[in-house]
C-alpha positions as CSV (number, residue, x, y, z in Angstrom):
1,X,0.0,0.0,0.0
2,X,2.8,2.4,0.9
3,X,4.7,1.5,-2.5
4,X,1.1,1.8,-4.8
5,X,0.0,5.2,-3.1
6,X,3.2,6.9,-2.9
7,X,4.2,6.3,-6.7
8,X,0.9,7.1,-7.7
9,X,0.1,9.6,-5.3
10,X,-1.5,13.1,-7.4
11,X,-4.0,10.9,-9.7
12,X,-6.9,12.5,-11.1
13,X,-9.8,10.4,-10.6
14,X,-10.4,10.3,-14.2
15,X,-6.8,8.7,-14.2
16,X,-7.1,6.3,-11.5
17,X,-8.6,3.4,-13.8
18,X,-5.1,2.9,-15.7
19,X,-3.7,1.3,-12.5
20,X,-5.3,-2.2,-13.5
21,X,-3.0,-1.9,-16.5
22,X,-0.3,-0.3,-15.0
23,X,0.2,-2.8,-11.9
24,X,-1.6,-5.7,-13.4
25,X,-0.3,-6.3,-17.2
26,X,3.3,-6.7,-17.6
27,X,4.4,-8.6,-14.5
28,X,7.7,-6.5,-13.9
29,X,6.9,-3.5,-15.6
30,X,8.1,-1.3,-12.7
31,X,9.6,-1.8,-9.9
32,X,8.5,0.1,-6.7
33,X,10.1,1.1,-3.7
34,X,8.7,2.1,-0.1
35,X,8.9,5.5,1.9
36,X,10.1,5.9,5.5
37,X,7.1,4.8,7.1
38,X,8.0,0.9,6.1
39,X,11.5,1.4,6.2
40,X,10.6,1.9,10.4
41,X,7.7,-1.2,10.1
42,X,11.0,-3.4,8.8
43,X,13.2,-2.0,11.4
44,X,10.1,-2.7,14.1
45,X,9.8,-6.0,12.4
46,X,13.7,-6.5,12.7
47,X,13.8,-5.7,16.4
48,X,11.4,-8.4,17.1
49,X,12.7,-11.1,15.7
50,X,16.3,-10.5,16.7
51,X,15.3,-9.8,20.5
52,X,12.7,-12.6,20.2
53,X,10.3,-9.8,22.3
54,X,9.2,-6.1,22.2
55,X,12.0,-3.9,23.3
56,X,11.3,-0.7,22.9
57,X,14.8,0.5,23.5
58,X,16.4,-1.3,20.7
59,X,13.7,0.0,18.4
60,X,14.0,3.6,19.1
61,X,18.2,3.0,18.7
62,X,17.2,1.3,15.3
63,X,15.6,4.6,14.4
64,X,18.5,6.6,15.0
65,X,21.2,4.5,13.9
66,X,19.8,3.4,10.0
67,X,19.0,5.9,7.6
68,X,15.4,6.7,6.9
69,X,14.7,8.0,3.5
70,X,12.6,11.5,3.3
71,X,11.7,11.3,7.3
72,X,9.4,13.5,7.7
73,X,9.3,16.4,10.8
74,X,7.4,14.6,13.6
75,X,10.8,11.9,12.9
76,X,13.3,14.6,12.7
77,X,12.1,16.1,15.9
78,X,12.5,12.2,17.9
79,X,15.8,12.2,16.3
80,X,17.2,15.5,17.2
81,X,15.4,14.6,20.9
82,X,16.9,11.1,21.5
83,X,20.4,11.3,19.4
84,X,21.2,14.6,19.7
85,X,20.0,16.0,23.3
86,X,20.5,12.7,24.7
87,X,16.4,13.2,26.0
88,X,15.6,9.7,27.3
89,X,13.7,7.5,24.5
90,X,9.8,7.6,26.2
91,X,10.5,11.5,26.3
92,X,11.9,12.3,23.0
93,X,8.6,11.6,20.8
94,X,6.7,14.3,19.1
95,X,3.2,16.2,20.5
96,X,1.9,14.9,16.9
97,X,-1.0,13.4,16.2
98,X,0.6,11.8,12.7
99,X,0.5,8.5,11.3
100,X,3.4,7.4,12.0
101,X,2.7,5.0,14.5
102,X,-0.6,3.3,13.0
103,X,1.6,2.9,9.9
104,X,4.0,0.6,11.4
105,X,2.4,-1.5,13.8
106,X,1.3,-4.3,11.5
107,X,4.4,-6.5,13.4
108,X,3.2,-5.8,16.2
109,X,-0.2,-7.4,15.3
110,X,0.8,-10.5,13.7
111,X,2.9,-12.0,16.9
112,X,-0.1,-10.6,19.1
113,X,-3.6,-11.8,17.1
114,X,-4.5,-13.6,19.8
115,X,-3.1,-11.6,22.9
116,X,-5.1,-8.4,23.5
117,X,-3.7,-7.5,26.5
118,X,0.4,-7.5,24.8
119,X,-1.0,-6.3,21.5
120,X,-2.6,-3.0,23.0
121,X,0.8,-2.6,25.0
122,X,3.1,-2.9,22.7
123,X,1.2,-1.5,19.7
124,X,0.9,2.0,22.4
125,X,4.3,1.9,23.5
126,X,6.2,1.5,19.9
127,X,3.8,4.6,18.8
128,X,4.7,6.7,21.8
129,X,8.6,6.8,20.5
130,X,8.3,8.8,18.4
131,X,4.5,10.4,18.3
132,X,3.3,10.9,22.0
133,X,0.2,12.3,21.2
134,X,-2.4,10.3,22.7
135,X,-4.1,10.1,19.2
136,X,-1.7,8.4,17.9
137,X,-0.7,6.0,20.5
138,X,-4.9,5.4,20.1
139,X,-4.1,5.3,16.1
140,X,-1.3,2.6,16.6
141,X,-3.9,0.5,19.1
142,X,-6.7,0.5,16.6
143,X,-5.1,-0.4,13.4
144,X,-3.0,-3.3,15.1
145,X,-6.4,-4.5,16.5
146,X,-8.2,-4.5,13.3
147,X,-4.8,-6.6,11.5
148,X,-4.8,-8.7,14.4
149,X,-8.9,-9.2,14.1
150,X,-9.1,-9.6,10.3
151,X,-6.1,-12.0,10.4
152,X,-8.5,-14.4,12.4
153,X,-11.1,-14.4,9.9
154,X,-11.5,-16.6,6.6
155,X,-11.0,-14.7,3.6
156,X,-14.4,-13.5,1.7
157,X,-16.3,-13.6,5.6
158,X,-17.2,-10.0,5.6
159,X,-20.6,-10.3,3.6
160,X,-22.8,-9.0,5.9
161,X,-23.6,-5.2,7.4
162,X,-24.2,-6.7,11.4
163,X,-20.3,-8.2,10.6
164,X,-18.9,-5.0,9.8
165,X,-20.9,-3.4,12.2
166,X,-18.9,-6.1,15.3
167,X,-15.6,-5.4,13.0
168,X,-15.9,-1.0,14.2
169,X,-17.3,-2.0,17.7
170,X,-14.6,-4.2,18.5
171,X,-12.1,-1.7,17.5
172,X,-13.7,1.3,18.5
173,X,-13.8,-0.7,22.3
174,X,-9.8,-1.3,21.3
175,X,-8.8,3.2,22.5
176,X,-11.9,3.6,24.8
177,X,-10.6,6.0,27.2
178,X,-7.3,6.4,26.1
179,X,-8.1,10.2,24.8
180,X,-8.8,12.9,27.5
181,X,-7.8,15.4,25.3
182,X,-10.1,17.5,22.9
183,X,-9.1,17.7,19.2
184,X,-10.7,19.6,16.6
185,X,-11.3,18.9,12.8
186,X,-9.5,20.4,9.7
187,X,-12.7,20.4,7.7
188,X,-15.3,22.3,10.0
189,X,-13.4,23.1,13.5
190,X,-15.5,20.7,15.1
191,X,-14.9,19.0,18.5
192,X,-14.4,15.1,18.3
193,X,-11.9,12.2,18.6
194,X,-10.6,9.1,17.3
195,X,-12.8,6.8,19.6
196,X,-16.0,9.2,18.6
197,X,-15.2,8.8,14.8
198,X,-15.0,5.2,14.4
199,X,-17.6,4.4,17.2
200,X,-20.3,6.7,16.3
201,X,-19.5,8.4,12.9
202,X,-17.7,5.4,11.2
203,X,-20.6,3.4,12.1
204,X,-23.1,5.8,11.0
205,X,-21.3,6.1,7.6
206,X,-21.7,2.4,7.5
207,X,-24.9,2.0,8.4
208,X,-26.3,4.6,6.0
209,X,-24.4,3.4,3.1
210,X,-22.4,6.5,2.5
211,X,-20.3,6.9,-0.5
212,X,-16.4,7.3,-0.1
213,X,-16.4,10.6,-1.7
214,X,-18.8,12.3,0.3
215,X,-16.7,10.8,3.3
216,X,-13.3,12.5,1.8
217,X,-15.4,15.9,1.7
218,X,-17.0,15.4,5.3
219,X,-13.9,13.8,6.9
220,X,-11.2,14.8,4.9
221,X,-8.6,12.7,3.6
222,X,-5.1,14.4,4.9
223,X,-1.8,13.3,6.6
224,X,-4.2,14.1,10.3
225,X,-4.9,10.9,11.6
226,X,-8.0,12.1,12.3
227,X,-8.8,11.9,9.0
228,X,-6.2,8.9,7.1
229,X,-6.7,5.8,9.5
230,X,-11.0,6.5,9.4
231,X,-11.2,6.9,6.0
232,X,-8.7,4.2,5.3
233,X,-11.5,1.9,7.5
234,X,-13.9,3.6,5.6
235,X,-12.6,2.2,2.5
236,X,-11.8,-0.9,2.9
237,X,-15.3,-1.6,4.7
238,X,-17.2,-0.7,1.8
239,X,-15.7,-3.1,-0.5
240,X,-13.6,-5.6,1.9
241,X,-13.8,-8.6,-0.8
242,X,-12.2,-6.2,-3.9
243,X,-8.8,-5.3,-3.3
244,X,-8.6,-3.1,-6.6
245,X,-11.7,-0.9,-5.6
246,X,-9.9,-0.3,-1.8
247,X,-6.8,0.5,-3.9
248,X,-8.6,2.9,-6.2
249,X,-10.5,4.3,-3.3
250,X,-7.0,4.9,-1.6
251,X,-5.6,6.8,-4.6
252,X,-8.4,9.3,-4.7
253,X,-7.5,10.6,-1.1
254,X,-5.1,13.3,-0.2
255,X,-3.0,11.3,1.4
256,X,-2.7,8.6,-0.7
257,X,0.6,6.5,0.5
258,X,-0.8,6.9,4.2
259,X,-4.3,5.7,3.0
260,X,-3.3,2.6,1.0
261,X,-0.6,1.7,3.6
262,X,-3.3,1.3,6.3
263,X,-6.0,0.0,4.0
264,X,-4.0,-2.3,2.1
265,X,-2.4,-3.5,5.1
266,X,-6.2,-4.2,6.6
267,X,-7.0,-6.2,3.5
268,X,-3.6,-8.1,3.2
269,X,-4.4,-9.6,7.1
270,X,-8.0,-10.1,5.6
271,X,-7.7,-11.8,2.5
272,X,-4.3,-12.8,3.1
273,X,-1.0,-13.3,0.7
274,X,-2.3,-15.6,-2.2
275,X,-5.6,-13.8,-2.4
276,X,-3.7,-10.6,-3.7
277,X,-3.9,-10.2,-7.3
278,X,0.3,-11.5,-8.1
279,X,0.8,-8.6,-10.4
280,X,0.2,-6.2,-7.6
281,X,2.9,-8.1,-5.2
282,X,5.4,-8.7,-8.4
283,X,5.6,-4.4,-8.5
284,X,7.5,-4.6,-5.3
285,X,11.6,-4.1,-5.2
286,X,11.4,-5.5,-1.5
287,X,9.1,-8.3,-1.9
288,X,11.5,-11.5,-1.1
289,X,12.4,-9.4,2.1
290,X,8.8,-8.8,3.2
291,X,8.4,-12.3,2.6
292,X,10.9,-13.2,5.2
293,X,10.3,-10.8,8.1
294,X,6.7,-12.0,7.6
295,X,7.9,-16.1,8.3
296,X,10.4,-15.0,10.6
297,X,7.6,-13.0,12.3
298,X,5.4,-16.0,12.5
299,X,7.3,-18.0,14.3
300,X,7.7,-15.4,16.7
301,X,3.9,-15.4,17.4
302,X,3.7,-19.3,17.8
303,X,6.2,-18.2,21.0
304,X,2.8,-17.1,22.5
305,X,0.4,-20.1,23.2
306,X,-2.3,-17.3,23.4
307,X,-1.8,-16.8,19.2
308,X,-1.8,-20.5,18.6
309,X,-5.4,-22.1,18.1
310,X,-4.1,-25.6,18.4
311,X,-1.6,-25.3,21.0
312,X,-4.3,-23.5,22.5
313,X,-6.6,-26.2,22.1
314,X,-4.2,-29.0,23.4
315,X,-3.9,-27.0,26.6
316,X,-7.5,-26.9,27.0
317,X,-8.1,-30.3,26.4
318,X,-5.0,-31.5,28.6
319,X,-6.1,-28.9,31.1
320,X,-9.7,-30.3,30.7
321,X,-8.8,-33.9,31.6
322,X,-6.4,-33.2,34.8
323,X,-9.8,-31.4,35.7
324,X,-11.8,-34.4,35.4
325,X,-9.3,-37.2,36.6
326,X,-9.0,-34.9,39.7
327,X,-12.5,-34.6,40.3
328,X,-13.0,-38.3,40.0
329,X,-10.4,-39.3,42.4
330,X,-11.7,-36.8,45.0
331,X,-15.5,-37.8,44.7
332,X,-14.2,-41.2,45.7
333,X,-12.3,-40.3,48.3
334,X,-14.8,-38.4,49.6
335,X,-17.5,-41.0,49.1
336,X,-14.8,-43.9,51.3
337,X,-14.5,-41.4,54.1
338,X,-18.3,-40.6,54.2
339,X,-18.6,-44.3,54.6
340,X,-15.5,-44.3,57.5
341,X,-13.4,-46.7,54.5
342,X,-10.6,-44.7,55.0
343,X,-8.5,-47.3,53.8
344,X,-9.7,-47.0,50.6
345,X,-9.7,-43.2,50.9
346,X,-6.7,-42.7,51.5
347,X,-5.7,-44.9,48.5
348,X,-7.9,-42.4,45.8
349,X,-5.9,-39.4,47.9
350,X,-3.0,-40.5,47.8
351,X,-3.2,-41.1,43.6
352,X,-4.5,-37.7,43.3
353,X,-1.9,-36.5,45.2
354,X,0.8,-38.4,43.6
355,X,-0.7,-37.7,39.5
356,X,-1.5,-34.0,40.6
357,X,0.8,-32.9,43.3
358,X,-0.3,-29.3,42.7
359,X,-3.6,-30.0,44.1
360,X,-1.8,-30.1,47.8
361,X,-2.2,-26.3,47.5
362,X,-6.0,-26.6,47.4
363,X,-7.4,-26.1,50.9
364,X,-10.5,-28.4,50.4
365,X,-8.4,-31.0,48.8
366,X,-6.0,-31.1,52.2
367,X,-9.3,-31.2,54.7
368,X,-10.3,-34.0,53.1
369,X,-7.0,-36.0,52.4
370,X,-6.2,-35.5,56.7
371,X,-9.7,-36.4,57.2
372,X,-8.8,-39.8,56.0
373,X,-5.4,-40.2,57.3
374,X,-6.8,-39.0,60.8
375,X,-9.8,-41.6,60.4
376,X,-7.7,-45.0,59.0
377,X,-5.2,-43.9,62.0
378,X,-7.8,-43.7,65.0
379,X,-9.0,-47.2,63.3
380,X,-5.4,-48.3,63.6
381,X,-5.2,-47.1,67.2
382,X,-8.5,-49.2,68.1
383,X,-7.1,-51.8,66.8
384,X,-4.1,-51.7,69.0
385,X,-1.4,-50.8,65.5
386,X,-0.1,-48.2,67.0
387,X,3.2,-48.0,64.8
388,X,0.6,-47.7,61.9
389,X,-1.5,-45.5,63.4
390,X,1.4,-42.9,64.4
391,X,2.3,-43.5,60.7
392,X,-0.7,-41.8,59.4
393,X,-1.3,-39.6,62.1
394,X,2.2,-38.3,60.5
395,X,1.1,-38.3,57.7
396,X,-1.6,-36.0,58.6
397,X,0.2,-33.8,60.4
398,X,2.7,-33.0,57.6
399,X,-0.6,-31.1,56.2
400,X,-1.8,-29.5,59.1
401,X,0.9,-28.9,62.5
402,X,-2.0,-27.9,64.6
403,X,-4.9,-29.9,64.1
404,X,-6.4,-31.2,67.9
405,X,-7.8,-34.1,66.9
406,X,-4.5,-35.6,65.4
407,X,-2.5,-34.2,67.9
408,X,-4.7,-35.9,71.1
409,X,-4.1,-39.0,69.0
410,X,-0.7,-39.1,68.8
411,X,-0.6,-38.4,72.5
412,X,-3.1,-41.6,73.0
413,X,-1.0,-43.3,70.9
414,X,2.1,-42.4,72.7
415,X,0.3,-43.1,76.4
416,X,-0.2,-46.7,75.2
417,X,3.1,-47.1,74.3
418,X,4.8,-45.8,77.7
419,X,6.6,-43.1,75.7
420,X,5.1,-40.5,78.3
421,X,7.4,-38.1,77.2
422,X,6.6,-38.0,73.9
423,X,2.3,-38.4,75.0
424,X,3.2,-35.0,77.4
425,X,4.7,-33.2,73.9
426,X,1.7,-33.9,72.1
């Protein structure tokens, strides 16, 4: 997207048809390159994968230690702050509310589609190095929640209105409360937000079948974030299963490279790699390296048994059936000591005990487990066994020091013995 709308950014809508020939005839007709904005999404991508985790350090040291092609001034100011001052990285970003920061955080999305909590973390934090307006750290939050949403679904699922409608309420939910400050349009001074855009005018627009021209001349279509990232959701929404009518759409904003980046980058986690028209991908100078950050990248997210449906579901499922051995062992524990078998209860105990030793932390567990040590070792004591019974009175004891019942026991025990020393102690 950053390639398509920065080479063909300026097209008269009249001209904007001539891209199916232009980037879909000759495979390698031309060969684009990327702007800045990808160039810091590669070098977010890098950090990653080298650190095997989200340091924000190392990214912002990326940023001032490789060039970045035509940075623009929101960069230039985090680069004279954090190379040149020596201001501290999480103090050196920008008071801009650019799109810097929702135009790289597609890595951050794809090793967190299934982890909400990190995604929202480290999709805010990676923002705020460099934009620390809290629009954009919302901006960042929002578009890696709609790649990480849309990379969940099956290609060609977006058919119906109520889907698109759960698609803007789950991201909308995504920056609830993250803005406290008020911000005012470009197009008619008014008084709104990034939350109150996509969660009550984005869904209006949708609802109401709006066209995306009237949204360009009611929202604008600018380098504000304000105005790129909605309309880019905008965009793609109306025609989520055509990825040349988003493209086209994206071309026709002001903004064009900014547009297409973040719709284009909605629609790739959407419909996915092969379901891109090839002669689209076969225009980019960068592919084969896109191609590996993005397995490299992968494997990074199956790191997080949170991303991974099956390893997921094989925790559940091995999860599920600890649960139910453990309840079966302890209902027929239970059941032996209600009938004063504590012979036998002590045997179902002991196997939970010895398949699931966590389950000694469980209060009710224990009660139950020196209930029949306690009951087979009074049986033992009637019986005159008083070796055994001191055995599991023990045993008992190394659950609870201070239980009275055990502890007159032992001291029974200990009376019929002659140890009176020992019966005194207890």
């Amino acid at each position: 997207g950053d390639a398509f709308g920065s080479h063909l950014e300026g097209q008269l809508e009249k001209e904007v048809e001539y891209i199916n020939h232009f980037l879909k005839g000759e495979k390698y007709s031309v060969s684009l390159n990327t702007t800045d904005d990808t160039e810091m999404t590669i070098m977010l991508a890098e950090s990653l994968i080298i650190n095997q985790k989200f340091n924000p350090e190392d990214i912002a040291n990326r940023f001032i230690r490789q060039s970045i092609t035509q940075m623009g001034n929101t960069i230039k100011e985090f680069v004279t702050n954090y190379r040149d001052r020596k201001i501290e990285w999480y103090r050196s970003g920008a008071e801009s509310a650019g799109n810097g920061g929702a135009m790289r955080c597609a890595p951050i999305a794809l090793i967190n589609y299934g982890d909400f909590n990190s995604l929202k973390l480290m999709a805010g934090i990676q923002a705020s190095i460099t934009h620390r307006d809290q629009m954009a750290i919302a901006s960042s939050i929002l578009q890696a929640t709609a790649i990480a949403y849309l990379t969940n679904l099956p290609p060609y699922s977006l058919r119906d209105k109520k889907d698109l409608l759960k698609f803007i309420g789950i991201c909308g939910k995504s920056i609830k409360g993250i803005e406290t400050k008020v911000y005012r349009t470009r197009q008619n001074n008014q008084i709104v937000n990034l939350y109150t855009r996509i969660n009550k005018e984005l869904m209006e627009a949708i609802e109401k079948d709006l066209d995306a021209k009237e949204i360009r001349e009611k929202w604008g279509s600018g380098s504000y974030v304000l105005e790129s990232l909605p309309y880019a959701i905008f965009v793609f929404l109306k025609s989520p299963n055509d990825y040349e009518k988003i493209l086209k759409q994206c071309l026709m904003a002001n903004d064009s490279d900014t547009v297409a980046n973040l719709a284009l980058s909605l629609v790739g986690a959407y419909l996915g790699y092969h379901n891109i028209p090839k002669g689209y991908i076969n225009k980019l100078k960068n592919l084969e390296e896109m191609i590996t950050l993005a397995n490299r990248l992968f494997e990074l997210s199956l790191k997080n048994k949170v991303n991974n449906p099956y390893r997921r579901m094989k925790t559940t499922i091995t999860e599920a059936k600890f649960k139910d051995e453990i309840d079966q062992l302890l209902w027929q524990g239970k059941k032996f000591n209600k009938q004063e078998d504590y012979q036998r209860a002590v045997e179902y105990f002991e196997k939970l005990i010895s398949n699931h030793p966590e389950a000694k932390k469980n209060e009710k567990i224990m009660l139950h487990l020196i209930e029949a040590y306690e009951g087979l070792g009074t049986k033992l004591l009637a019986e005159e066994s008083y070796d055994d019974a001191l055995r599991f009175f023990n045993k008992a004891l190394a659950y609870d020091l201070n239980n009275p019942a055990v502890l007159c026991n032992m001291a029974i025990t200990y009376l019929n013995l002659d140890n009176l020393e020992k019966a005194e102690r207890y």
